[in-house]
Each structure stands twice: as structure tokens, then as C-alpha cells.
C-alpha positions in Angstrom: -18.5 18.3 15.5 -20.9 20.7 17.2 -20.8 22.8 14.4 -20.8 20.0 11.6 -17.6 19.8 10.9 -16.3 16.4 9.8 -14.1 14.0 12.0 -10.4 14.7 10.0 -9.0 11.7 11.7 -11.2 9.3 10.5 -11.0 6.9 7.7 -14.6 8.4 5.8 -13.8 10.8 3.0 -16.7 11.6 1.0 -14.6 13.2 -2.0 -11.6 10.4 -1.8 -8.3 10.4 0.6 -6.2 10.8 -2.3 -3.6 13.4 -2.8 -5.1 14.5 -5.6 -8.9 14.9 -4.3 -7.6 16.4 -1.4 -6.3 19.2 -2.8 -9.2 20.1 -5.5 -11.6 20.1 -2.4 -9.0 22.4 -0.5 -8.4 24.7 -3.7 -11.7 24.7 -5.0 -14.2 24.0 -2.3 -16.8 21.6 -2.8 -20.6 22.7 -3.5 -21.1 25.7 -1.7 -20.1 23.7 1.8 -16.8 23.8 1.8 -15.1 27.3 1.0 -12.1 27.5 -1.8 -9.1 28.2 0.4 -7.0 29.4 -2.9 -5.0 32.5 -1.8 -6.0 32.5 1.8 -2.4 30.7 3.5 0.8 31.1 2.7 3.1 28.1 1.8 4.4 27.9 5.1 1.2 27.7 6.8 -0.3 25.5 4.9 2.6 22.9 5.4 2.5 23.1 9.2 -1.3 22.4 9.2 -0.4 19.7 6.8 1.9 18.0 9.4 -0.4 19.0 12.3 -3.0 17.2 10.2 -1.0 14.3 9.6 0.1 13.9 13.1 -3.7 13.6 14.2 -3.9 10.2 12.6 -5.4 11.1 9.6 -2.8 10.8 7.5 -1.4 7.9 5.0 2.2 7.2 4.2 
């Protein structure tokens, strides 16, 4: 948080917790704050942070 980052384990989302809003703020970035991360991971690496996420308590079923 020292660096502003939001709390990913928490229940606040300020673009929606849906599937669907999670992955157009991760692919597309949201307003010059968060960068587009299109083309940066591969598909491997992007489902292990996925779980690692997930396992952090942020995550629904």
C-alpha cells in the first residue's frame, strides 16, 4: 500500500469483481492508472498469478 496500490484481498473493487470487469481492466488498463497488461505474460504465468491471487482470499467461487 506504501506505494498506492490497492488491497487485492479485499472485498472493494471500484471497476466490479466480475469475471468479466476483471479482465477488461487487466487487458486494457483503466484511465492512465492502471497499465494494459495485453502481451506482457504468457498463458502460463498469468494462470499461476491467477491461483496465487485466488489463494490470497480474494477470490470467489
Amino acid at each position: 500500500k506504501e506505494m498506492g496500490a490497492p488491497n487485492l484481498t479485499d472485498g472493494i473493487w471500484l471497476y466490479g469483481s466480475e469475471k468479466a470487469a476483471v479482465v477488461e481492466t487487466l487487458t486494457n488498463g483503466r484511465g492512465g492508472v492502471m497499465p494494459a497488461w495485453t502481451g506482457r505474460l504468457d498463458e502460463a504465468t498469468i494462470k499461476a498469478l491467477t491461483v496465487y491471487v485466488h489463494t490470497l482470499g480474494g477470490g470467489t467461487k
